[in-house]
C-alpha positions in Angstrom: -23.8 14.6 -80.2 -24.8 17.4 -78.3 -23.7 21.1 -79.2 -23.2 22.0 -75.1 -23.0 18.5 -73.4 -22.6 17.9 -69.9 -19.4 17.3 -68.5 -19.0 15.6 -64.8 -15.5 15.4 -63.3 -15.1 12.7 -60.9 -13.0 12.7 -58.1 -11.4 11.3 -55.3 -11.2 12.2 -51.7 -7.7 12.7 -50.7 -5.5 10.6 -48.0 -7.5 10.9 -45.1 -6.0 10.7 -41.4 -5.0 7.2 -40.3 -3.5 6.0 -43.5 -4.7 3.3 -45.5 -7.7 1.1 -44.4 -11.0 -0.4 -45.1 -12.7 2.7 -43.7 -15.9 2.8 -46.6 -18.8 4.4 -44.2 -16.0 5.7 -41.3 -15.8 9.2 -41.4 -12.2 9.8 -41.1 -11.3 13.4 -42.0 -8.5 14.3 -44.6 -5.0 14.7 -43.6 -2.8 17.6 -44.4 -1.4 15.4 -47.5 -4.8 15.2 -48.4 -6.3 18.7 -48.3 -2.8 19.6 -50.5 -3.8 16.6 -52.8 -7.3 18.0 -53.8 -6.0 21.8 -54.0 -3.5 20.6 -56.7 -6.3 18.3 -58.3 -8.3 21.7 -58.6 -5.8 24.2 -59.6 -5.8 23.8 -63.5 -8.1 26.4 -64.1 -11.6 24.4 -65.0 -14.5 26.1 -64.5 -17.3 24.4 -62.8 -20.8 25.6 -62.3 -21.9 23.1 -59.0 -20.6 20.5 -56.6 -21.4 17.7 -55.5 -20.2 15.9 -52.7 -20.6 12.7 -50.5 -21.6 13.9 -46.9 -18.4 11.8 -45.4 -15.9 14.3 -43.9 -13.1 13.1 -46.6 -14.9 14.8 -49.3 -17.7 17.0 -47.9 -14.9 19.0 -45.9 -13.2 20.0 -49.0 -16.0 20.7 -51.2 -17.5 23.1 -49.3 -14.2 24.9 -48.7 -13.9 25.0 -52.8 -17.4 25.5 -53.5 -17.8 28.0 -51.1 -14.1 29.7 -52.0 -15.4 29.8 -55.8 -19.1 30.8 -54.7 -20.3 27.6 -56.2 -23.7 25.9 -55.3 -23.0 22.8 -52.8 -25.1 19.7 -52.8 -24.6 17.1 -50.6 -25.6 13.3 -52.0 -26.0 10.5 -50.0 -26.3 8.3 -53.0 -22.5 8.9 -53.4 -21.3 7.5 -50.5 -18.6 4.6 -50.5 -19.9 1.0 -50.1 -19.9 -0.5 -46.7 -17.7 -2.8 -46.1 -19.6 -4.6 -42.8 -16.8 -6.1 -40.8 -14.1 -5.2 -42.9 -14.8 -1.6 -41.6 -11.5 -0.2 -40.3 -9.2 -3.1 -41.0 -5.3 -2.4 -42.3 -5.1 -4.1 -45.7 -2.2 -6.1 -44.3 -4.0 -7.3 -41.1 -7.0 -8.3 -43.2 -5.3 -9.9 -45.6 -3.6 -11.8 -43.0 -7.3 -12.8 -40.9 -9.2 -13.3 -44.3 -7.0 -13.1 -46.9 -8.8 -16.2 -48.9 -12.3 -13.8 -48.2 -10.7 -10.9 -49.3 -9.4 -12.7 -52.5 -12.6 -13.7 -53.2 -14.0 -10.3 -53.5 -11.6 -8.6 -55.5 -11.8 -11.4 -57.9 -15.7 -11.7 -57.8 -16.9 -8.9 -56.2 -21.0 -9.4 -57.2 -20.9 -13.4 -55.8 -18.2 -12.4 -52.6 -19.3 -9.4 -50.8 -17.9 -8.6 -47.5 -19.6 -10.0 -44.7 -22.5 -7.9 -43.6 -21.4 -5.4 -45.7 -23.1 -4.0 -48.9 -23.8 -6.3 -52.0 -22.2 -5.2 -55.6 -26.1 -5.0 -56.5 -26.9 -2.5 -53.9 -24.4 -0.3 -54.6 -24.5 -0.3 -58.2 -28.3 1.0 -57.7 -28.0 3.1 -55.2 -25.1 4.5 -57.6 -27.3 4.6 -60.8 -30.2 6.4 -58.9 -27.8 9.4 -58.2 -25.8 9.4 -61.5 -28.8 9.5 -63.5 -30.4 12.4 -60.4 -27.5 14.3 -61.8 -26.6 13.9 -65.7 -31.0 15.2 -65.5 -29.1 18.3 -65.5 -29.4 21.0 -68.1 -27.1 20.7 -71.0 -23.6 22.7 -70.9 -23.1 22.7 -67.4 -19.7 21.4 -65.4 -20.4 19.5 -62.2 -17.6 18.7 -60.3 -18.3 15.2 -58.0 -16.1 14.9 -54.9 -16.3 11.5 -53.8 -14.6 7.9 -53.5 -12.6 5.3 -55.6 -15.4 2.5 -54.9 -18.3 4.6 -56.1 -16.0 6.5 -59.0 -15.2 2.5 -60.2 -19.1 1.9 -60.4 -20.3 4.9 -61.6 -18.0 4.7 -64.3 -19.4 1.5 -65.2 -23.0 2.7 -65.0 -22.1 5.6 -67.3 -20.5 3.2 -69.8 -22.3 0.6 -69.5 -19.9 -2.5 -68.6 -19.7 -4.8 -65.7 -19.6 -2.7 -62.5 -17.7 -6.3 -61.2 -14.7 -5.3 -63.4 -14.3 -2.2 -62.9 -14.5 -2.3 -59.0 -11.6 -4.6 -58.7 -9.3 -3.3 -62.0 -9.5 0.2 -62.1 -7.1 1.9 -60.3 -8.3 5.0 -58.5 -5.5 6.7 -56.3 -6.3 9.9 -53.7 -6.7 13.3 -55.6 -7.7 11.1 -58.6 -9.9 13.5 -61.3 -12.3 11.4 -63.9 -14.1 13.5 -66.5 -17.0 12.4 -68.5 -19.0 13.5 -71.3 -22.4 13.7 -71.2 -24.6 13.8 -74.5 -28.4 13.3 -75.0 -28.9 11.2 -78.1 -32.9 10.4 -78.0 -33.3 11.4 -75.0 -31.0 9.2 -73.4 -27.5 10.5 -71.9 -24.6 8.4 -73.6 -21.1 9.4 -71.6 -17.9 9.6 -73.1 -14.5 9.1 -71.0 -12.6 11.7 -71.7 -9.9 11.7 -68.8 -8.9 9.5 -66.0 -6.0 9.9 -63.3 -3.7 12.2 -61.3 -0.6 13.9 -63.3 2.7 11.9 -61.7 1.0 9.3 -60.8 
């Protein structure tokens, strides 16, 4: 292991405006319940030298009030952006359980051979994830980036970093809003091997 690993902190958007939906590649901003959500998730005193944020409004809006509150390099990444959902965009849980429930079943139990229709296959994502996890863990050793992004993308970047089924964790990990992951990042032959060190949101 590495005398001054990298260490990446995960986490989740807050509630956004217009409660609970399908809403992947909608750009719905954070509700007040939200902002409050991600200024507790941040308030424990960690240190972090940049962050990183998907360019939806749900996490781009707070990470450049934090970054630029703690005079933090921003970078925006649009390979961290939650998957597309296609026509599921914008559906209530309920109401889509209701109009496709046996769909929808399908693709929490088998998300890699049930994607949504004309939304974004388990494959894409999981590479378009990979491409930007390893962009960042690149990074010099000792650092602490701070990722602001979604519960989709935290569920398959997790995977990628440990190296299981991105299927399994996609539909059994829970994720909730505010929700802070932190990994660590060693180089053993030149290779970086993560560690999970932490995973959810106190109370919850």
């Amino acid at each position: 292991m590495n005398e001054h690993p990298l260490y990446v902190d995960l986490l989740r958007h807050g509630e956004p405006e217009g409660g609970r939906k399908y809403r992947g590649r909608l750009d719905d901003p954070l509700s007040e319940t939200g902002w409050e959500q991600l200024r507790d998730a941040v308030s424990g005193g960690c240190r972090w030298d940049a962050v990183i944020s998907s360019p939806l409004r749900r996490c781009a809006a707070f990470a450049r009030e934090y970054s630029h509150r703690q005079g933090l390099p921003l970078h925006l990444e649009s390979y961290f952006k939650e998957i597309d959902f296609g026509r599921w965009e914008g559906w209530r849980p309920e109401a889509l359980m209701e109009a496709e429930g046996d769909r929808l079943n399908a693709f929490w139990r088998d998300p890699r051979n049930n994607p949504p229709p004309e939304g974004e296959t388990l494959e894409a994502l999981h590479a378009r994830l990979a491409r930007g996890w390893h962009r960042w863990v690149a990074e010099p050793p000792g650092q602490r980036l701070l990722v602001v992004c979604h519960g989709g993308v935290i569920r398959v970047l997790l995977a990628e970093a440990l190296g299981v089924d991105p299927g399994h964790l996609l539909s059994r990990l829970q994720v909730p809003y505010a929700c802070m992951t932190r990994l660590r990042v060693d180089r053993v032959w030149g290779e970086p091997v993560a560690t999970l060190l932490a995973h959810g949101r106190p109370g919850v």
